[in-house]
N, C-alpha and C positions, 0 to 999 in steps of 0.2 A: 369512449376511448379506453380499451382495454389491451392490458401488458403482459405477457407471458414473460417472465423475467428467467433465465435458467442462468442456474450459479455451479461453475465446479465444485466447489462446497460452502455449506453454511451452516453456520456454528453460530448459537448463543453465547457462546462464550470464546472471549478471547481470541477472536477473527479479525483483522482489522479493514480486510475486503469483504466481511459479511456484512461488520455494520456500518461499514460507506452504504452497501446498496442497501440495507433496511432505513439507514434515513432520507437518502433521497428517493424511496419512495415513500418516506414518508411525507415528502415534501411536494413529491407529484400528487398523493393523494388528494392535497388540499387544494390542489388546480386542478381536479376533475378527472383525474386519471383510476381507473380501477387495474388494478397489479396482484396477479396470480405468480409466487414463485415455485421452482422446478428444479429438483435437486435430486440425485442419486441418492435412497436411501441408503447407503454407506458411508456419505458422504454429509452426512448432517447428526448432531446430536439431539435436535429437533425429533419429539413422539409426538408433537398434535397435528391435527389438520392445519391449524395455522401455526403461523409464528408474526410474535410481535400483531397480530389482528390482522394479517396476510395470510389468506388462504394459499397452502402449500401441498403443492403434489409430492409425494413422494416416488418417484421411479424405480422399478424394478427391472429391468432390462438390463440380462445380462453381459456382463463387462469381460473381455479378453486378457489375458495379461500375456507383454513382449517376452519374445524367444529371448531377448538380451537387454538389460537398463539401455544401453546404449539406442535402440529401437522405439523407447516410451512412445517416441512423439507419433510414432507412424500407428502404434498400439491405440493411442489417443483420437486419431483420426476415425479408425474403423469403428470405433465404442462412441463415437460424438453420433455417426450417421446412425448407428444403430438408435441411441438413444433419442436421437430429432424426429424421426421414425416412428417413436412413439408417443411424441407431444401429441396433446389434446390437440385440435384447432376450432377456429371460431373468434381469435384473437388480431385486433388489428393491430400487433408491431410485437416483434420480438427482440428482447433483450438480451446479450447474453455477456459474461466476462470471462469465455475460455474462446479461443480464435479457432481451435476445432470445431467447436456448436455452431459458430459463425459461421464457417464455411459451408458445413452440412447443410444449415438451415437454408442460405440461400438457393444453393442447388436442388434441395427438395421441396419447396414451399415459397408463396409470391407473396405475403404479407412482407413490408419493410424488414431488412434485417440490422439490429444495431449493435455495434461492440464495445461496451462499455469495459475499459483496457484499465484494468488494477496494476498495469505494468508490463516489461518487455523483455526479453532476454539481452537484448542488448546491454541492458543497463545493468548485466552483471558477467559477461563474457571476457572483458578487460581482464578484471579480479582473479577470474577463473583460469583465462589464460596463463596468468603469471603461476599461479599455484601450480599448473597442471606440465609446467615446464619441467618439474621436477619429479615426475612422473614416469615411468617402461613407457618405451618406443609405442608395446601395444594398448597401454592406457590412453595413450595422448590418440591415439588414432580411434579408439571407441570413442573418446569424450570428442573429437571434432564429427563426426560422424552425428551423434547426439546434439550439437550448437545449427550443424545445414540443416538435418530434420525439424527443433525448435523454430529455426528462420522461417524454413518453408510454410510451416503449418502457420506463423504469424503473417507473414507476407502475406498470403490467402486470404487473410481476414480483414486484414488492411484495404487489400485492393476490391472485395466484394462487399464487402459494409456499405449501407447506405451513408453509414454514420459512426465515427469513430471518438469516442470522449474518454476523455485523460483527465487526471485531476491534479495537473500542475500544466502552466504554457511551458514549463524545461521540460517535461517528459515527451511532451508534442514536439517540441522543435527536434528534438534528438531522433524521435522515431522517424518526422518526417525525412533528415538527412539520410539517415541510417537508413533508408527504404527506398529512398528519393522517391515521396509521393507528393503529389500537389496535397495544397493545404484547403481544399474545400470542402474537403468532408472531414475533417481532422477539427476538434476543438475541445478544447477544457472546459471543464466543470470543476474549478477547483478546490481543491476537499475541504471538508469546513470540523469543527467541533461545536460543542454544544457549551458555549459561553456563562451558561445558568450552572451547568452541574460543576462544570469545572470553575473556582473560584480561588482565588487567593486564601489563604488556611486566615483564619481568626488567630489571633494567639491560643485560645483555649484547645480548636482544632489542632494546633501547633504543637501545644502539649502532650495532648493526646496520644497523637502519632507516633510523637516520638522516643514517648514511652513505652508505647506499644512493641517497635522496634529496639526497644533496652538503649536507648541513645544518652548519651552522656550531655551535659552543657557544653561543653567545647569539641562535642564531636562538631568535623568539618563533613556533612554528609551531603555525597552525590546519588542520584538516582538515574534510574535506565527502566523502561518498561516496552514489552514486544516479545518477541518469540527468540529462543538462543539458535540461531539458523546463521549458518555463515555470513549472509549476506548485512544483518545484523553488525558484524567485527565487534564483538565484544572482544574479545581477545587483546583489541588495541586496547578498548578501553583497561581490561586487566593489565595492561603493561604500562599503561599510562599512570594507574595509580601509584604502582610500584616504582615510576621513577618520581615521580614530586616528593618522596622521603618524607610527605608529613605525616608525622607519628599521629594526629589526631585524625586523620582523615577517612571515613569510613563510607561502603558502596552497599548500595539495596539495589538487588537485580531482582525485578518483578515479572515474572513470565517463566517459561517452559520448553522445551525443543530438545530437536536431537544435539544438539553441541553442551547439555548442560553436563556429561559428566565431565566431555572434557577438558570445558571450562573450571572446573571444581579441582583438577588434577590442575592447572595450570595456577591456579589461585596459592594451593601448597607451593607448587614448585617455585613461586614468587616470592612467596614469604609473607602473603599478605592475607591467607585464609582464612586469620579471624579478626580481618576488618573489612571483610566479602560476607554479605547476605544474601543468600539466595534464596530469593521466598514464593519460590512458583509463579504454579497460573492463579491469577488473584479476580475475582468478578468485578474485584472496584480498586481500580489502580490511585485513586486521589490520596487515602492515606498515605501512600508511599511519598505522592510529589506533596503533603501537607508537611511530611519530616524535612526534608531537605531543601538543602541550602542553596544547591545548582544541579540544574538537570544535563545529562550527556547525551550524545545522539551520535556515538561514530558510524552508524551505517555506511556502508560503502554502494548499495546500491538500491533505491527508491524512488517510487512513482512521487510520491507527494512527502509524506512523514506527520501520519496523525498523530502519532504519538509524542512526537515535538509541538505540534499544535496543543495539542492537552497540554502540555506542559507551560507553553508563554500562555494560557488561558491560565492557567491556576498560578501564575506571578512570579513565575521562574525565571533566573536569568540561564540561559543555555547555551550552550558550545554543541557545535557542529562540526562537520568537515568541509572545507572547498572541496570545486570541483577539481579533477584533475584526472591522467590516462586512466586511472583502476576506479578513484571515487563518484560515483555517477546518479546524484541524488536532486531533489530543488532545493537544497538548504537555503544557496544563496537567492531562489525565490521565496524564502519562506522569513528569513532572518536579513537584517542588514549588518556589517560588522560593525560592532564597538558604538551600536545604535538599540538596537533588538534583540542582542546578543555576541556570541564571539564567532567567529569561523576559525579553525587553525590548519594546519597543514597535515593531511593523513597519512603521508607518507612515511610515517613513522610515528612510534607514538612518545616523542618527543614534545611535538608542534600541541598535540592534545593534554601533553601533563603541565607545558608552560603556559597554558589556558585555564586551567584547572588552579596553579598557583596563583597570577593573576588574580581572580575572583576570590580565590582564601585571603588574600593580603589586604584586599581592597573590598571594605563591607557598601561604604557610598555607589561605586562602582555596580555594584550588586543590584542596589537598591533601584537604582537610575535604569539600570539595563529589564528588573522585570517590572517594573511600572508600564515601561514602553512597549514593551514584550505582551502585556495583557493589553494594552491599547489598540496595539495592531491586530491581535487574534479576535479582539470585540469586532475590529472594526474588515476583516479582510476576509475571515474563514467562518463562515457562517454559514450551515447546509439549507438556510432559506435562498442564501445568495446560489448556493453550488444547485438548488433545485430551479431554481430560475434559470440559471442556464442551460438547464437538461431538456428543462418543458419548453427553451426558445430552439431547441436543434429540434423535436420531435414533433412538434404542432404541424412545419411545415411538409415532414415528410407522412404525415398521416392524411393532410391536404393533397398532395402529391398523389397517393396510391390510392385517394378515391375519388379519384375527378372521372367526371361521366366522358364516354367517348364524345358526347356535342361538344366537352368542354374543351377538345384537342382542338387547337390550330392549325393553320399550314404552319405555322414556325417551329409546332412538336413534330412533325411528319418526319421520318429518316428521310436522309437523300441516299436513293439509288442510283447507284451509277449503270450506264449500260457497258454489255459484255461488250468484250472488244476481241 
């Protein structure tokens, strides 16, 4: 049983769809799967043959870039075929999490083809619409022009996938509306974290950390960790600080992206710049969630949210966003309100600073909420659980594509109709 895995990119560090797929393979490994991964060497910070003990191809097949941003996707499409093109074979089942390779691959090759979907354009179109309203007549017409191609190229992948897995049942229902596909090749694997590394801080740990970060004893400190990419809203989170007024209240932003300077200009422009840390890409984000007090999560648009998972695993109480037209995330499959955590309203960041208050005012509150919060992460997100449901979608379609011709019935036979 062997897996040609191809990743748009994979990163040792600081990926949060690299290392969904390196532990669920590393969880198929242990049910007998052997998994080769496949990555554009530009596309990976990865120099060995393997990575993580996964033999890794590195791809050299050169890549096109679009006449216009607005183009990417079509750009995408011609660099997939090329790239499928030049997979090894030999492999019985292909894996991939770009819906371009998906596409490719089925058209040129009859091994199963599977899409394992780290997310959707959908789930961030709302958000963008709104932004883009306020954009030249010819802006809004590249960026819609940009959302049909996006579609196109997912829809594709949708409809020719043997197998489509998601790592939340909210990302799956949505895509399936949003596409109007039947739901039988559609199924979650729901993302898990690793319940050992991430642990509630010791006190000593506690110390540590947050001296490490120069934190005072009445500092009120919230954390965030992820990439500063729009999709992210840090931005609400920075304005959320800035309305609760509390003078003790200090933020650890742990991660990197294109939005960090402008988030740093926004921070001054608030008033709040030197009770904002911003501490990069960090190889080990737990010191961060061992300082603080409550972890934030405004994301506006997300397949699943590992990074809220790390967080109720290391005994955080946390605030999220409902869903709602622009917010398009699983929180409320991930947290229950005022049980597991807080949910508040994203529509301003209002709904997220009187959530933020709440939790400052009320330590019990706190207490109650990440007790529960590690309970459910022990007990609901665990990549033993998310690889068991991978290896029950894949077993049967490995069955499937190698049944001997005696093994056809008349009940596999197509029905021909005659010409008329």
């Amino acid at each position: 049983m062997t897996i040609l895995w191809h990743m748009p990119t994979l990163q040792i560090r600081c990926c949060g769809l690299s290392r969904r797929a390196l532990q669920l393979a590393r969880e198929l490994a242990t049910l007998g799967w052997q998994i080769e991964f496949a990555v554009h060497e530009d596309k990976t910070d990865c120099r060995a043959d393997t990575i993580e003990g996964f033999p890794l191809l590195r791809l050299t097949v050169a890549q096109s870039q679009p006449l216009h941003w607005s183009l990417q996707s079509r750009t995408r499409r011609h660099n997939a075929t090329s790239l499928v093109r030049s997979l090894p074979t030999g492999h019985d089942m292909f894996l991939s999490c770009q819906p371009e390779a998906v596409a490719a691959h089925k058209r040129l090759r009859t091994v199963p083809t599977v899409f394992v979907c780290g997310g959707s354009a959908i789930l961030h179109e709302a958000a963008e619409r709104d932004e883009q309203c306020r954009q030249p007549l010819t802006a809004r017409v590249h960026f819609a022009i940009d959302r049909a191609l996006r579609r196109r190229n997912e829809r594709a992948a949708f409809r020719v996938a043997a197998a489509v897995i998601f790592d939340s049942d909210t990302t799956r229902d949505r895509v399936m509306s949003a596409y109007r596909l039947a739901g039988d090749r559609l199924f979650a694997a729901v993302g898990g974290v690793d319940a050992v590394a991430f642990t509630p801080a010791s006190d000593a740990q506690r110390t540590d950390a947050r001296r490490r970060f120069a934190l005072n004893a009445d500092a009120f400190t919230l954390a965030w960790t992820g990439r500063l990419a729009p999709e992210k809203n840090v931005e609400l989170l920075l304005r959320a600080v800035a309305a609760t007024t509390l003078p003790t209240i200090r933020l650890l932003l742990a991660g990197d992206g294109p939005q960090r300077a402008a988030l740093e200009s926004l921070a001054h422009t608030l008033g709040i710049a030197d009770r904002v840390r911003f501490l990069g890409a960090l190889d080990d984000v737990r010191p961060v969630l061992h300082a603080a007090d409550v972890f934030a999560f405004p994301s506006r648009g997300e397949s699943f949210g590992g990074a809220l998972a790390e967080a109720m695993a290391a005994g955080l109480p946390c605030i999220a966003l409902r869903s709602s037209h622009t917010i398009r995330t699983a929180s409320e499959e991930i947290i229950t309100h005022g049980i597991t955590g807080l949910l508040a309203d994203g529509c301003h960041e209002y709904g997220m600073a009187d959530a933020i208050r709440t939790l400052a005012q009320d330590a019990p509150l706190r207490v109650r909420l990440a007790t529960a919060a590690r309970r459910h992460a022990e007990a609901n997100f665990t990549w033993k659980r998310a690889g068991a449901a991978l290896h029950a979608v894949l077993r049967p379609l490995l069955r499937s594509a190698t049944r001997r011709p005696a093994d056809i019935t008349k009940q596999d036979l197509p029905c021909v109709l005659p010409s008329t």
